[in-house]
N, CA and C of each residue as an Amber inpcrd file, in Angstrom:
protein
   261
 118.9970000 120.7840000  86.5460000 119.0740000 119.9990000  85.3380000
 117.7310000 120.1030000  84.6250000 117.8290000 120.3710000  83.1890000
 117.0380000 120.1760000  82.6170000 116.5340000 119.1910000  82.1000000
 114.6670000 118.8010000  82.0830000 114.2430000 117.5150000  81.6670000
 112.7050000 117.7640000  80.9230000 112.4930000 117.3360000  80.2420000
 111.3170000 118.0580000  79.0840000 109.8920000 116.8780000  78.6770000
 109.0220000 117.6750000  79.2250000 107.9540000 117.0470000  79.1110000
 107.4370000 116.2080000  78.3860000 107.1260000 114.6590000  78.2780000
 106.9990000 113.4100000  77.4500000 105.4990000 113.8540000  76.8010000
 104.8500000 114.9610000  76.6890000 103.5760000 114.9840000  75.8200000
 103.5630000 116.2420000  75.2480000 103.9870000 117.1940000  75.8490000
 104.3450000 119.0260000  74.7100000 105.7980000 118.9390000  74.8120000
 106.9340000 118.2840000  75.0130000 108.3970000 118.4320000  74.8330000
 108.9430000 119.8990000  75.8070000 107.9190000 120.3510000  76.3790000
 108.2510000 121.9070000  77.5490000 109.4720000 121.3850000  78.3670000
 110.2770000 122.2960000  78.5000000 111.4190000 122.4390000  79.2940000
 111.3830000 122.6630000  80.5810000 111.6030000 122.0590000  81.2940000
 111.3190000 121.4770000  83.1410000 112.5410000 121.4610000  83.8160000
 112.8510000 122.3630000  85.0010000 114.3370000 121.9550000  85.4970000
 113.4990000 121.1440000  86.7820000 114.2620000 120.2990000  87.1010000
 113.9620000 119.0030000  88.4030000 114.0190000 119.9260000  89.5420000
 114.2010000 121.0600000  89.5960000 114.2220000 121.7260000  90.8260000
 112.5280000 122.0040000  90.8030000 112.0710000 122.1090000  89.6950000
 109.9370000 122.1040000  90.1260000 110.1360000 120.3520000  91.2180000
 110.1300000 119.9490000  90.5160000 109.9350000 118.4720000  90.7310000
 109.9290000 118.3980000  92.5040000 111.4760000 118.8670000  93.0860000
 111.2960000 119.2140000  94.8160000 110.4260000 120.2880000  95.0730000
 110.0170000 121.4650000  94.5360000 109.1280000 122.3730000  94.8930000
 107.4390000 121.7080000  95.0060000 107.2950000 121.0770000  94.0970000
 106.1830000 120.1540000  93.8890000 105.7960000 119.2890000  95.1900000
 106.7140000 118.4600000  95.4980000 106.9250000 116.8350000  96.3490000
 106.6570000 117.9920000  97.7270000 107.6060000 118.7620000  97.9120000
 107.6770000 119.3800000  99.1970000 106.1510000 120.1750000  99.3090000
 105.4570000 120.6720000  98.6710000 104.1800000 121.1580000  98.6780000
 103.3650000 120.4330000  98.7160000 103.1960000 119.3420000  98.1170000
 102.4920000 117.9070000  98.3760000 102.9540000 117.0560000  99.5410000
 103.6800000 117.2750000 100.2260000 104.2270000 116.4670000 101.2660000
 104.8630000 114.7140000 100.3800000 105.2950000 114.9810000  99.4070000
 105.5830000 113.6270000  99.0030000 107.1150000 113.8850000  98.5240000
 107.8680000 112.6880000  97.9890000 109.2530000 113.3610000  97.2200000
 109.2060000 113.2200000  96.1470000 110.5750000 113.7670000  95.8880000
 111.0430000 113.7920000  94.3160000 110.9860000 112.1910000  93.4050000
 110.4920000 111.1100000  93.7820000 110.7250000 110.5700000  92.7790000
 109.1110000 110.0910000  92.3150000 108.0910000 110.2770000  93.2280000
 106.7870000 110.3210000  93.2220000 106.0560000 110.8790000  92.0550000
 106.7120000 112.2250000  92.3600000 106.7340000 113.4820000  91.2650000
 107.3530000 113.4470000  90.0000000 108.3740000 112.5890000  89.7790000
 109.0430000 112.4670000  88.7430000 108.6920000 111.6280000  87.7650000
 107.9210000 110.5790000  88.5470000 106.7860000 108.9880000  87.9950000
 105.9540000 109.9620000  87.5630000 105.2340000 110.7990000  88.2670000
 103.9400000 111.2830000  87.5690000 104.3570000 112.1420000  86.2350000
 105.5490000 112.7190000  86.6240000 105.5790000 113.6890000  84.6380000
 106.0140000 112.5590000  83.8870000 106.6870000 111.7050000  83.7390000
 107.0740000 110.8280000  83.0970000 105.9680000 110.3760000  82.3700000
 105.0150000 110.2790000  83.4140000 103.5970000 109.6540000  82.5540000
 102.6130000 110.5950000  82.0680000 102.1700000 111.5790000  82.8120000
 101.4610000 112.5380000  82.4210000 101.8530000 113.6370000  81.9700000
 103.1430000 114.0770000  82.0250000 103.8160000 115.4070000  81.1890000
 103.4600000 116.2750000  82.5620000 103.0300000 117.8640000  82.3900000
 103.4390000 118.8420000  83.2350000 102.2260000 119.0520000  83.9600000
 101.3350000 118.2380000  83.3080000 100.1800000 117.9980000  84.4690000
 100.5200000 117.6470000  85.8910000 101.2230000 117.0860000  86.2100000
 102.1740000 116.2920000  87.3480000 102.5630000 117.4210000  87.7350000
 102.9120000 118.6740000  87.4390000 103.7100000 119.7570000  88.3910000
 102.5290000 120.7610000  88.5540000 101.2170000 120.3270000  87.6370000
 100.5560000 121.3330000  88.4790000 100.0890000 121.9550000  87.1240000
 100.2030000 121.8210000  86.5040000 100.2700000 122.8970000  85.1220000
  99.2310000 122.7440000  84.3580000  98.3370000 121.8360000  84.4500000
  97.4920000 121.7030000  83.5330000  97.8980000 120.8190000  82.5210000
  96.4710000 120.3290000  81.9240000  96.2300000 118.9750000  80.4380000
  97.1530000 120.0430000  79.3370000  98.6910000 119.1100000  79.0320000
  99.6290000 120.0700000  77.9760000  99.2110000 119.1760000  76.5850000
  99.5000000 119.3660000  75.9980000  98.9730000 119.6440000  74.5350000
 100.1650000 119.2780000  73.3300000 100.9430000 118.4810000  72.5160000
 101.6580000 118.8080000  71.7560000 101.2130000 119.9050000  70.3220000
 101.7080000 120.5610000  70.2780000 102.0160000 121.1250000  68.9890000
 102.0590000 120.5090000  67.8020000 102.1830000 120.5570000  66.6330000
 102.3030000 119.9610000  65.2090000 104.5180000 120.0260000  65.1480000
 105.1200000 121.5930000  65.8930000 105.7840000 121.5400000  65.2800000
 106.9580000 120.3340000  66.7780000 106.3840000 120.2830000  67.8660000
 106.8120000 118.8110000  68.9190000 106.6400000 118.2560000  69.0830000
 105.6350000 117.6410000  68.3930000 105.0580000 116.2410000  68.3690000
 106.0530000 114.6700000  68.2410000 106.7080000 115.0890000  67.7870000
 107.9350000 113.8500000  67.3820000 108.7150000 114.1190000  68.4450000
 108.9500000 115.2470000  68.6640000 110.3020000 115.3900000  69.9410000
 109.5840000 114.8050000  71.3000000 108.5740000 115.5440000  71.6430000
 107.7730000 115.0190000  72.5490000 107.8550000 113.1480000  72.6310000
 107.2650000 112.8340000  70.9290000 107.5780000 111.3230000  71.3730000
 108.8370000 110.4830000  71.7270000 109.7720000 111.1350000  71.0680000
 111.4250000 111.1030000  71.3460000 111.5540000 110.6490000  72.8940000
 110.8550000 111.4950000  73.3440000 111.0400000 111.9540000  74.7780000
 110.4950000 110.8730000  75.5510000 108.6660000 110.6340000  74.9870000
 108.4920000 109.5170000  76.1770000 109.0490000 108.4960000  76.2500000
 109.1560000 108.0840000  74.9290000 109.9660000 106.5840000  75.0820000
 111.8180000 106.7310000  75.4600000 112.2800000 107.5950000  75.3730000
 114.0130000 107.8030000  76.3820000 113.6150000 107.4320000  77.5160000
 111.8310000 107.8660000  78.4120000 111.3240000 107.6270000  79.5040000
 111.2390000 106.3420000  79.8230000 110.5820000 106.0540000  78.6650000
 110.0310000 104.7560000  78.9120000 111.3120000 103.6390000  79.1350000
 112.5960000 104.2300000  78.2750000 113.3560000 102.7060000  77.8230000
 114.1340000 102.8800000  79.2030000 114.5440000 104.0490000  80.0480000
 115.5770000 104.8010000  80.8630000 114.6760000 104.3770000  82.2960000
 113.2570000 104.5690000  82.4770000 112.4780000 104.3030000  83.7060000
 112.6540000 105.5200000  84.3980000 113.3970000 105.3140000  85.7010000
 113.2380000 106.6310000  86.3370000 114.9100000 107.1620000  86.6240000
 115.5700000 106.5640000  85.8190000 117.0930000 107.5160000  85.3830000
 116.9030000 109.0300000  84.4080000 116.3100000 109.9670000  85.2210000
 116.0020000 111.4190000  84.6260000 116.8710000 112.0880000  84.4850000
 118.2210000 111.6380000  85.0660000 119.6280000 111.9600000  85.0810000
 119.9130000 112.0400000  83.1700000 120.0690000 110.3750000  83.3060000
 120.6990000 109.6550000  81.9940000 119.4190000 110.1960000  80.8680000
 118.4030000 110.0970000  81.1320000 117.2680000 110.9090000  80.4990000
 117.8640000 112.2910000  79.6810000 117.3830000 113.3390000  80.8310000
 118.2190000 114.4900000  80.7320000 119.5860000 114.4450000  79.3510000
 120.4270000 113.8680000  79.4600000 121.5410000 113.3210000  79.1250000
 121.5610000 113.2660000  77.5820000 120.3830000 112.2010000  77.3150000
 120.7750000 111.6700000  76.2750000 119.5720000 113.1040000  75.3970000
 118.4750000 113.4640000  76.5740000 117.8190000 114.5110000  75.3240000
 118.5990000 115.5050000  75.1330000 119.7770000 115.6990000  76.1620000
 120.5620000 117.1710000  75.5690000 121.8050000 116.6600000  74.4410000
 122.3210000 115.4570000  74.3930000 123.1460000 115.0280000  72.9080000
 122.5140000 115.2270000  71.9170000 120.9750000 114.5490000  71.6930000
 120.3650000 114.2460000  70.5200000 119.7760000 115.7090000  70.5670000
 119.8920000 116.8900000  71.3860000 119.1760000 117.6440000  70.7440000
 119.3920000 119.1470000  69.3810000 120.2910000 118.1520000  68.9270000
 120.8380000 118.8920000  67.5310000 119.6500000 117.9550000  66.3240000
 119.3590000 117.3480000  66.7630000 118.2390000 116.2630000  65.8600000
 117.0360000 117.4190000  65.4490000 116.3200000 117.8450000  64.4200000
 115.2200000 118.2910000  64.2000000 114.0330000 117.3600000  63.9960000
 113.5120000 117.4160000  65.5150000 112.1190000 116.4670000  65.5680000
 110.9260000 116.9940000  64.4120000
């Protein structure tokens, strides 16, 4: 499933998320708190950056996070309906 970074809007399938936890010795929902808050820094990736032209989608994004918590499912979900929207 796809789920997209709350600070550059980057496209993330949750299968990093167990590759991550299992390399860290921690799990998937540890890992999932940390992108939620920090974007793809949390998988390892480095301080991400929005763009001029994702900046809105990106914010789209944290707050679905924010209002959803740690339903990345229903997350997921609602960013792939709305994503006919031009952020």
């Amino acid at each position: 499933m796809d789920v997209y970074c709350p600070t550059c809007a980057g496209q993330r399938d949750t299968d990093e998320f167990h590759e991550v936890a299992a390399e860290r010795g921690t799990c998937y929902e540890v890992v999932a708190a940390a992108f939620r808050s920090t974007g793809c820094e949390a998988l390892g990736m480095g301080k991400c950056k929005p763009s001029r032209e994702t900046r809105g989608r990106a914010m789209a994004i944290s707050a679905l996070y924010d209002l959803l918590g740690d339903d990345m499912d229903g997350a997921a979900a609602m960013i792939e309906d709305f994503d006919f929207l031009d952020f």
